[in-house]
C-alpha positions as a printed NumPy array, in Angstrom:
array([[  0.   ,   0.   ,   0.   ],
       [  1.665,   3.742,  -0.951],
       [  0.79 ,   6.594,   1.129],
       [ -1.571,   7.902,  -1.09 ],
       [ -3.739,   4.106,  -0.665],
       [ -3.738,   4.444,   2.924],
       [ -7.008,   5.169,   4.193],
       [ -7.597,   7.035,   7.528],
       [-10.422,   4.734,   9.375],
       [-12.632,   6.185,  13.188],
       [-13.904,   3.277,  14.805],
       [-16.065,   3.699,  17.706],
       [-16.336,   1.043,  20.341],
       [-12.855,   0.185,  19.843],
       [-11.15 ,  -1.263,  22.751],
       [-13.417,  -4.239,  22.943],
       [-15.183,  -6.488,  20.343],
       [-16.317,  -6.032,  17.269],
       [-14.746,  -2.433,  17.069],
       [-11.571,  -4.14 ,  18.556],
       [-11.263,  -6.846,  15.922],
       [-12.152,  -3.992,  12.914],
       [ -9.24 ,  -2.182,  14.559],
       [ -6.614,  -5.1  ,  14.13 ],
       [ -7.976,  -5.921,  10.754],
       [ -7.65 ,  -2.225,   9.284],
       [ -4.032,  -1.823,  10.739],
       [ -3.037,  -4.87 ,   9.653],
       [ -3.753,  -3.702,   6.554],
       [ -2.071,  -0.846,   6.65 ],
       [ -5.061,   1.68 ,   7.275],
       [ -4.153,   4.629,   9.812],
       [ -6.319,   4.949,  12.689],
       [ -8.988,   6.998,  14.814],
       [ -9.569,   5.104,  18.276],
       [-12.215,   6.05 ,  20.153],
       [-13.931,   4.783,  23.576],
       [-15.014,   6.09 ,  26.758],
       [-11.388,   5.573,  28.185],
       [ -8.629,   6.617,  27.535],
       [ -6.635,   4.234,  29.547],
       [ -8.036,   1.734,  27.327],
       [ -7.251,   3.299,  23.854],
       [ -3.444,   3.791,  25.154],
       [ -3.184,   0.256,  25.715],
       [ -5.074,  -1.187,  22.301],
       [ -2.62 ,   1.404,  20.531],
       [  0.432,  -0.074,  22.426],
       [ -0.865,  -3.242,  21.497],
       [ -1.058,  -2.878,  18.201],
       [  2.209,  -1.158,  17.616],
       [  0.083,   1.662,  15.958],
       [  2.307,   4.896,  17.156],
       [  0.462,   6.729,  14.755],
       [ -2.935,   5.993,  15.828],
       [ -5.041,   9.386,  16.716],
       [ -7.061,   8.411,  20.273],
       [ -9.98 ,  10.278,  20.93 ],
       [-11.703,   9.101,  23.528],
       [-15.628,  10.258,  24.603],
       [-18.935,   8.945,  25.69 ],
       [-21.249,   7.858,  23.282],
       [-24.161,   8.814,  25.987],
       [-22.575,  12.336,  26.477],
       [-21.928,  13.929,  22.661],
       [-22.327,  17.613,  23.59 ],
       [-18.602,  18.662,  22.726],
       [-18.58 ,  16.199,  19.7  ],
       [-18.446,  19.141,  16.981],
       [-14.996,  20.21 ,  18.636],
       [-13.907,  16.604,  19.016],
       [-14.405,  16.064,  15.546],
       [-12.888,  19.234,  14.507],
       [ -9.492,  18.522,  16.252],
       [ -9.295,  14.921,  14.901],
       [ -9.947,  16.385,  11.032],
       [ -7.013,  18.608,  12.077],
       [ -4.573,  15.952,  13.303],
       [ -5.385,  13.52 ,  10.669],
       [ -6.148,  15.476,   7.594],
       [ -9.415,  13.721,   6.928],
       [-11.463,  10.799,   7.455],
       [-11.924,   8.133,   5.145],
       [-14.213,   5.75 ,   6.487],
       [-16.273,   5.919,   9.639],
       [-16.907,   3.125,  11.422],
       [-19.629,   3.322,  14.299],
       [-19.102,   0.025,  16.538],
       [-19.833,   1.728,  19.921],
       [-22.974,   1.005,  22.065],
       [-24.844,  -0.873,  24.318],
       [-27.697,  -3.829,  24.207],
       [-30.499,  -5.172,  26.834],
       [-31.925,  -8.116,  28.08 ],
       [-35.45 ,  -7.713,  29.697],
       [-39.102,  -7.717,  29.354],
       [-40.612,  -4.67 ,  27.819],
       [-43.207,  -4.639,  30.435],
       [-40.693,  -5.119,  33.772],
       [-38.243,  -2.467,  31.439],
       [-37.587,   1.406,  33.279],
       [-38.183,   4.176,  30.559],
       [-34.459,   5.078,  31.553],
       [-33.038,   2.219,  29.814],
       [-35.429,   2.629,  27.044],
       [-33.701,   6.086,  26.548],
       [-30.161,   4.884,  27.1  ],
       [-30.65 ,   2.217,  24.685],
       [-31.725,   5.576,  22.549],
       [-29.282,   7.996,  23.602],
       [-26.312,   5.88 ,  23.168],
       [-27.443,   3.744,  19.901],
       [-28.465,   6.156,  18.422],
       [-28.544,  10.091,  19.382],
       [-24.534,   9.594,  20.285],
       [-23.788,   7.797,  17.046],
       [-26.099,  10.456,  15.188],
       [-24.21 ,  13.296,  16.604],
       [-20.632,  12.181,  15.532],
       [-22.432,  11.53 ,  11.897],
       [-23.58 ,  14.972,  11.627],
       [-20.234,  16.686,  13.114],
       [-18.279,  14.18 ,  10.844],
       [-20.429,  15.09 ,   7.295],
       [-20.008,  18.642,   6.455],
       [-16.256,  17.608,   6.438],
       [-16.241,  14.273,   4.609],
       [-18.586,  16.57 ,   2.117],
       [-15.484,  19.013,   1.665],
       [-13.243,  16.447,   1.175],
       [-14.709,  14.748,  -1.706],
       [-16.394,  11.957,   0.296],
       [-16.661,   9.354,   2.616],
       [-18.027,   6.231,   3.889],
       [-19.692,   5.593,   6.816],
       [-19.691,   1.821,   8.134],
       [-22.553,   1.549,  10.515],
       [-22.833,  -1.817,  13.013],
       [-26.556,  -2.051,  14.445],
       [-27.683,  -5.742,  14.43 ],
       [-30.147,  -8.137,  13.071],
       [-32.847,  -6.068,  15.668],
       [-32.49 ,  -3.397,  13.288],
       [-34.309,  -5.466,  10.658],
       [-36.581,  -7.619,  12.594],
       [-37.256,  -7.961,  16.728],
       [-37.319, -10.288,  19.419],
       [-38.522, -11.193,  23.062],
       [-36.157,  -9.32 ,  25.78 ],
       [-34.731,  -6.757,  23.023],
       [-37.491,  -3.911,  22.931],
       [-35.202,  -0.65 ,  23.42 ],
       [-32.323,  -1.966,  22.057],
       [-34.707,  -3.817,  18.871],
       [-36.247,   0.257,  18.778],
       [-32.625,   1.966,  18.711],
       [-31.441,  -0.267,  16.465],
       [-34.318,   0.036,  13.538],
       [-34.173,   3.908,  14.153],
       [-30.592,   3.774,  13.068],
       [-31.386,   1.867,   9.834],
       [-34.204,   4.651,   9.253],
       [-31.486,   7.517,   9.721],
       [-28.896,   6.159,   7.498],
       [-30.997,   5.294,   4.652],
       [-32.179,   8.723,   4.915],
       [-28.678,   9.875,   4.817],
       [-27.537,   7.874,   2.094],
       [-30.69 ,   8.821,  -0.064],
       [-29.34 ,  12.635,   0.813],
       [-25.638,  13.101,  -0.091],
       [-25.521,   9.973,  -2.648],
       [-24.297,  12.781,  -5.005],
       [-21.934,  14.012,  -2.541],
       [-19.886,  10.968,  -2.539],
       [-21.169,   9.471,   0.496],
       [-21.555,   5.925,   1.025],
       [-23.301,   3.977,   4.247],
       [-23.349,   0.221,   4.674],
       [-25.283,  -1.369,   7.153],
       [-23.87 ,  -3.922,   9.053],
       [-26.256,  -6.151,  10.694],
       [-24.971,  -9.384,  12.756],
       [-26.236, -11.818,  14.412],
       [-24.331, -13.422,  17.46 ],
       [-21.031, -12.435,  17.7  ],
       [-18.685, -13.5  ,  20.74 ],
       [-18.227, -10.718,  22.4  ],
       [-18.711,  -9.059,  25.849],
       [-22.226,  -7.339,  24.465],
       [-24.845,  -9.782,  26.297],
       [-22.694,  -9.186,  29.755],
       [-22.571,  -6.076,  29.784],
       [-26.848,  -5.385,  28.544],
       [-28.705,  -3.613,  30.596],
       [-31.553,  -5.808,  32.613],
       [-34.64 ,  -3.776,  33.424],
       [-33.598,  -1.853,  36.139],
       [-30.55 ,  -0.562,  34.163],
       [-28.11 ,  -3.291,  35.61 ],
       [-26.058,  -5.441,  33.529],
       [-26.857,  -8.594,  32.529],
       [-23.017, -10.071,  34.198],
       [-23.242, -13.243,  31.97 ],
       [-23.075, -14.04 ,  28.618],
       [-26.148, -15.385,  26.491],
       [-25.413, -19.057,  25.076],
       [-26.2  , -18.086,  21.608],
       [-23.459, -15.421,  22.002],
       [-20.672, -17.503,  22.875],
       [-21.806, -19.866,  20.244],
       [-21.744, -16.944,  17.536],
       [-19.197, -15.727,  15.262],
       [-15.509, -14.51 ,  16.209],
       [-15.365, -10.784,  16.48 ],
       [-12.4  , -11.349,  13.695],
       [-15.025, -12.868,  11.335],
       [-17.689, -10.297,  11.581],
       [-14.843,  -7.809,  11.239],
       [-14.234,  -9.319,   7.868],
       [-17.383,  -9.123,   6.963],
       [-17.31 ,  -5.367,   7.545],
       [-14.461,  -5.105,   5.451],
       [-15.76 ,  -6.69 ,   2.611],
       [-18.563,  -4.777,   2.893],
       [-16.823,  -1.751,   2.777],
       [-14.829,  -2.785,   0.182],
       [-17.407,  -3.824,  -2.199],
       [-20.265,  -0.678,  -1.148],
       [-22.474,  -3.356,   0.018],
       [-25.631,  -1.345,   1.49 ],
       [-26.56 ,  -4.092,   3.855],
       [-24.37 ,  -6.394,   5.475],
       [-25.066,  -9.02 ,   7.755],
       [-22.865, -11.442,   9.645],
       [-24.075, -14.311,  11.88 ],
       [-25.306, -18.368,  11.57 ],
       [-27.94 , -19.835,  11.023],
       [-29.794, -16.347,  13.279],
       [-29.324, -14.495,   9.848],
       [-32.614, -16.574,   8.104],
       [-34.73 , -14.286,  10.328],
       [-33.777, -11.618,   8.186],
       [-34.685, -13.35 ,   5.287],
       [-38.206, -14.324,   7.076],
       [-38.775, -10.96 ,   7.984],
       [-38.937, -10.221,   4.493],
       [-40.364, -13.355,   2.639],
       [-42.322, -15.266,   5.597],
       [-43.065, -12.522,   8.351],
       [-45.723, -14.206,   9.915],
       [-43.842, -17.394,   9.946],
       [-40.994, -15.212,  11.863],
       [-43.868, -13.753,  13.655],
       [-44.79 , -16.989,  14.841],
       [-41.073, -18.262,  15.891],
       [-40.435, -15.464,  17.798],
       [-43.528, -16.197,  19.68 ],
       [-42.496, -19.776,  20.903],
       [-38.172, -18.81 ,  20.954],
       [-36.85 , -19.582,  23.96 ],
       [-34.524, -16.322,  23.98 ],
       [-31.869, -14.984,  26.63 ]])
């Protein structure tokens, strides 16, 4: 890869993982990179451990975006520009809609979505100037269909979907691409740390997640997707017929979800 090839990529959610695992992939292939999480203690270490000295961290809370117009401001200025945007930050839930506190309902909400909308909408006006961009955008398969114990997070995610089609419909002409990436289980800490319906995390992790893909394969997947402008993406097993259910057999899916066992 020459200089000129080498794209500058922002991943959110990147010290743990999926947004870990995209982070190895795009250094490994020689992509420059924009680390950001809530810690910074974190992001020094993931740079360390990849060897990235390079790597821009700019760490800040997905739930708390009111300074993100600066933040994004000063990483343009470090970097030079953005190439590809990849939001893998947020959170998920496991609990009954009915037993569920509003609170979580607007976490789920605030972080999903509002937080990840805010860096989009900082991040555009400059990715316009510069010719383009491409934003890489990791909800689930909730976004496209829903389940029993996944109401908020099943909402935030489908919202997202709604907001970056609208986007993409917007600024195709402005050289601005979106793909949705959509998994199903991947093995990561995301079931342990859902919220349960008092806002407390779950603490263990759902069978069907440790049984899911590697974060490395879903990151993969991402890059593919990227790769080839893919609009939709989705990773995952045998979870991923819902999606084609959803569209082809909905009250079949309708029915399934009904009798799923699902933690």
């Amino acid at each position: 890869m020459t200089a000129a090839d080498r794209r500058t990529v922002w991943i959110t959610g990147a010290t743990s993982g999926i947004g870990k695992a995209t982070a190895v992939a795009c250094h490994s292939g020689g992509d420059r990179l924009i680390l950001s999480a809530r810690k910074q203690a974190d992001l020094e270490a993931l740079r360390k451990e990849l060897h990235a000295e390079d790597a821009v961290l700019a760490p800040f809370d997905l739930a708390h975006t009111h300074d993100i117009t600066a933040l994004v401001r000063s990483v343009w200025t470090q970097t030079g520009g953005v190439d590809v945007m990849v939001h893998s930050g947020g959170i998920s839930q496991r609990s009954r809609l009915i037993d569920t506190s509003t609170d979580v309902d607007r976490l789920m909400m605030e972080v999903n979505y509002f937080g990840t909308l805010a860096l989009t909408r900082a991040l555009l006006p400059h990715m316009i100037a510069a010719g383009g961009g491409h934003f890489a955008v990791v909800t689930s398969l909730m976004g496209l269909f829903s389940a029993p114990m996944r109401s908020g997070y099943a909402g935030a995610k489908h919202a997202m979907h709604g907001w970056f089609e609208a986007l993409r419909a917007e600024h195709h002409d402005d050289n601005i691409r979106v793909t949705m990436v959509s998994p199903g289980f991947v093995r990561t800490a995301i079931s342990i740390n859902a919220l349960t319906a008092d806002g407390s995390p779950q603490g263990s992790m759902d069978d069907a997640t440790e049984n899911g893909l590697s974060p490395a394969q879903c990151a993969g997947a991402i890059l593919k997707g990227i790769k080839r402008n893919k609009a939709l993406v989705t990773p995952g097993k045998k979870e991923v017929l819902g999606y084609w259910l959803s569209r082809f057999a909905p009250g079949l899916l309708r029915r399934i979800a009904r009798r799923a066992k699902v933690t």
